[in-house]
C-alpha positions as CSV (number, residue, x, y, z in Angstrom):
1,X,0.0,0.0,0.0
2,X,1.0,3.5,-0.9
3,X,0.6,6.4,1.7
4,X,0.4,10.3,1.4
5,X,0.0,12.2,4.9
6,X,-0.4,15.2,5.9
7,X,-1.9,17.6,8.9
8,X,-5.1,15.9,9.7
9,X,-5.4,13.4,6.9
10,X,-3.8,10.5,4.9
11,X,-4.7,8.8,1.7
12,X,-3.6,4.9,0.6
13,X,-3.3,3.8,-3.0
14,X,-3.5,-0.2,-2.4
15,X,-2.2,-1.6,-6.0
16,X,-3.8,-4.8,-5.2
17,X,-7.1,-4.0,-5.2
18,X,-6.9,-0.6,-7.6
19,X,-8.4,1.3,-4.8
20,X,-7.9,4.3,-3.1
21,X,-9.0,5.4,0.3
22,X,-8.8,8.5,2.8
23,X,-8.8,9.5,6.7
24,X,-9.4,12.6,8.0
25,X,-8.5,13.2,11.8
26,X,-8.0,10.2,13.9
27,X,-8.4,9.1,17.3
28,X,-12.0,10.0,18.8
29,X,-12.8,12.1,16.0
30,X,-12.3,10.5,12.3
31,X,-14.0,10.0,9.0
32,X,-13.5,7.7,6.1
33,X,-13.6,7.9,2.5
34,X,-13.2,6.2,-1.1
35,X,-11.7,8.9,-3.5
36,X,-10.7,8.7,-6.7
37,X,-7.0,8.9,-8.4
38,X,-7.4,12.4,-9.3
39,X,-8.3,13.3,-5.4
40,X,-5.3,10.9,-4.4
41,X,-2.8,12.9,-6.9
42,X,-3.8,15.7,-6.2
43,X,-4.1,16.0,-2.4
44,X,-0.9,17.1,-1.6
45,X,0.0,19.6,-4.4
46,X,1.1,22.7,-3.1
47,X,-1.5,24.7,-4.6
48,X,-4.3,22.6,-2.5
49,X,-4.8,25.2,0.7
50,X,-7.2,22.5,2.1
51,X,-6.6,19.1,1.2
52,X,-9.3,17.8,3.8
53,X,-12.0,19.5,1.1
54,X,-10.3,17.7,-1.6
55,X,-11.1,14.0,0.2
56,X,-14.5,15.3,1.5
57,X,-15.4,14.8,-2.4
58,X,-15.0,11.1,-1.7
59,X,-17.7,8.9,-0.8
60,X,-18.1,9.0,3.1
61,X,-17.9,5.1,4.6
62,X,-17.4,5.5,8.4
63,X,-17.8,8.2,10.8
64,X,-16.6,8.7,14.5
65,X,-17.6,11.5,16.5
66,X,-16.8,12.5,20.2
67,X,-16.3,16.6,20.1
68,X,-17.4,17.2,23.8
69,X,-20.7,18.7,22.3
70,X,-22.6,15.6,23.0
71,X,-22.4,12.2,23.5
72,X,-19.4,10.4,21.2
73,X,-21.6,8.7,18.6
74,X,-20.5,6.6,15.6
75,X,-21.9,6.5,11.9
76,X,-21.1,3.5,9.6
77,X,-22.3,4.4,5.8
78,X,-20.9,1.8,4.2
79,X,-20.6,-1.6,6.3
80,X,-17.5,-3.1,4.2
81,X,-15.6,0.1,5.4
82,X,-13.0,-2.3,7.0
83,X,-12.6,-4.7,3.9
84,X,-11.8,-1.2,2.2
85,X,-9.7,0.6,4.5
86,X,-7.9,-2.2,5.9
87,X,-5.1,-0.2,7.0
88,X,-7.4,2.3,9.4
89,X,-7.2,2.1,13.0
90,X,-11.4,2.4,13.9
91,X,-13.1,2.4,17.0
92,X,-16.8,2.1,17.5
93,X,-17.2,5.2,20.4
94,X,-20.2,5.9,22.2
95,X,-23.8,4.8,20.5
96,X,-23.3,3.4,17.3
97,X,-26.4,4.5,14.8
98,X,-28.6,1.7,13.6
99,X,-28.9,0.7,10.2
100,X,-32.7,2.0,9.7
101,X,-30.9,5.6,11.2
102,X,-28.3,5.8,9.3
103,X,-30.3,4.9,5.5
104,X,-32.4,7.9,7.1
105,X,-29.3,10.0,7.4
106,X,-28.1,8.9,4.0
107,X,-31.6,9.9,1.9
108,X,-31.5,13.1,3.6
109,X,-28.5,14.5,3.4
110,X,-27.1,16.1,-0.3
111,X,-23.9,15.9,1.6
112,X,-24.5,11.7,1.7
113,X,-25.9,11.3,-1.7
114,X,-22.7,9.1,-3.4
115,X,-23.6,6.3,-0.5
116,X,-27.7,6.1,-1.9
117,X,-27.1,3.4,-4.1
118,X,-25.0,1.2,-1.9
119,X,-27.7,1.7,1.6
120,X,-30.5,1.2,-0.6
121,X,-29.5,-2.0,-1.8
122,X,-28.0,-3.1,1.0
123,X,-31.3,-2.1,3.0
124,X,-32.9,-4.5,0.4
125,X,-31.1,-7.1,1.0
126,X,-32.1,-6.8,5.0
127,X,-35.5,-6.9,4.3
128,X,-35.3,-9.9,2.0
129,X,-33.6,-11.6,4.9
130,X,-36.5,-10.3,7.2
131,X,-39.1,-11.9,5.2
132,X,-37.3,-15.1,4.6
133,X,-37.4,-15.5,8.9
């Protein structure tokens, strides 16, 4: 795997897989993406003043919150986040939001729109599971 860092973020290019990933922050507070090779070779050009904005282009797949302004929470968007990001240290903090929550979050938010597809068929598949019970 190949690794660009910088303040508050990091990026992997795995060759194996053709896929490239992203963190932002770390520890309590961090969110993960799936960005594209221009976002990855791009991210740390000088020019970029915030490379954060670059990644937040990416699709979102996990989110960990604990800012002190409420109880630490955690989002997952996209449930193979760990097959994706292998290399990311997570940690499920505080309440972790349930799937029908989160496919709520997902439809509502413009923000969350590149993760539609994936929850929608994923929620799907739940509910064909339900039924077959």
């Amino acid at each position: 795997m190949e690794f660009k860092k910088g303040n508050g973020w990091r990026c992997c290019y795995d060759p194996e897989t053709g896929r490239y990933t992203a963190e932002i922050g770390g520890g309590p507070n961090h969110d993960l993406y799936e960005i594209n090779k221009d976002i990855y070779d791009h991210v740390d050009d000088p020019d970029v003043e915030y490379p954060t904005r670059l990644i937040h282009n990416g699709r979102h797949l996990y989110m960990a919150v604990d800012d002190r302004c409420g109880p630490p929470y955690t989002v997952v968007l996209d449930s193979d986040y760990e097959k994706l990001c292998p290399w990311a240290k997570t940690e499920i903090r505080g309440h972790l939001w349930d799937e029908d929550m989160t496919d709520a979050a997902v439809e509502v938010f413009a923000s969350e729109a590149d993760n539609r597809e994936q929850r929608r068929a994923k929620k799907k598949e739940r509910e064909e599971k339900r039924k077959e019970k």
